[in-house]
N, C-alpha and C positions, 0 to 999 in steps of 0.2 A: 581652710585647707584640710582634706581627709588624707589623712594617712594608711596609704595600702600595706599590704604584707606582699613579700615578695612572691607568693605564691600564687596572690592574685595576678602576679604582672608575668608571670613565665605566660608563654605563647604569644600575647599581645601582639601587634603585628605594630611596626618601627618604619617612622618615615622619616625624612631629611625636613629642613625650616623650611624647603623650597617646593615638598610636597612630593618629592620620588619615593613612592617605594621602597625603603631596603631589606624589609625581611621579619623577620618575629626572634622574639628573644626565648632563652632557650637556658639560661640559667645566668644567676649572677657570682661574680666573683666577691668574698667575702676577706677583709682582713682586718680584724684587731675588732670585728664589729661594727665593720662601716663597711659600705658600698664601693670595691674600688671599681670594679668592669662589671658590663655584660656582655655577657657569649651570646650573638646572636648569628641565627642561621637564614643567611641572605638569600636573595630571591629577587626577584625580576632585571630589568635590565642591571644594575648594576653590578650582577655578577660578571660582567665584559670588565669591566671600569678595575676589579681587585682582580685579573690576571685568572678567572675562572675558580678562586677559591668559593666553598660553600659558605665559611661560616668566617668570622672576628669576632673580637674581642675589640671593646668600644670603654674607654673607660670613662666612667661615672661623670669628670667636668663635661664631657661632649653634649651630656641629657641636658636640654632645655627644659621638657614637659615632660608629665605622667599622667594618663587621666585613663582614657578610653582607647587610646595610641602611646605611643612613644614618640617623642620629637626629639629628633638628635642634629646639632649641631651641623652643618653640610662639611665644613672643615673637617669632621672625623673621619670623610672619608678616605680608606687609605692609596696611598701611592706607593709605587715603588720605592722610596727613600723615605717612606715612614719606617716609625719605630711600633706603629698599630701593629699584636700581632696577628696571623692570623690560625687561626684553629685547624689541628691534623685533621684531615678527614675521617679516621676511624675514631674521634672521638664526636661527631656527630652520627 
């Protein structure tokens, strides 16, 4: 197992276990020195599916994979009655 730096995984581009598209990441949420979210900035269709927002916050249990992509959980995707938040638009 290689262990990246996060700096290597800002942009990387973020699919679902099912193989959709959702976007590239855009920074990670840090507390106490662990990995709690990343802020990623969505893109292709499933910007219909989050109500037209651009960007979430995806927190850290939803990552399956890290390699060459990001694989995240298809469950993190949010809904209206998630507690996922998601990101103001003036901060992307």
């Amino acid at each position: 197992m290689r262990i990246k730096k996060i700096s290597e995984v800002i942009g990387q581009k973020v699919y679902t276990d099912s193989g959709d598209y959702f976007g590239e990441i855009e920074e990670a949420n840090l507390s106490e020195n662990k990995i709690e979210g990343w802020r990623i900035k969505v893109g292709g269709s499933i910007i219909s599916l989050i109500g037209g927002a651009r960007g979430v916050i995806i927190p850290h249990q939803f990552v399956k994979a890290i390699s060459d992509v990001f694989i995240i959980n298809k469950a993190a995707l949010p809904n209206p009655d998630s507690d996922i938040q998601e990101v103001p638009e003036d901060l992307i």
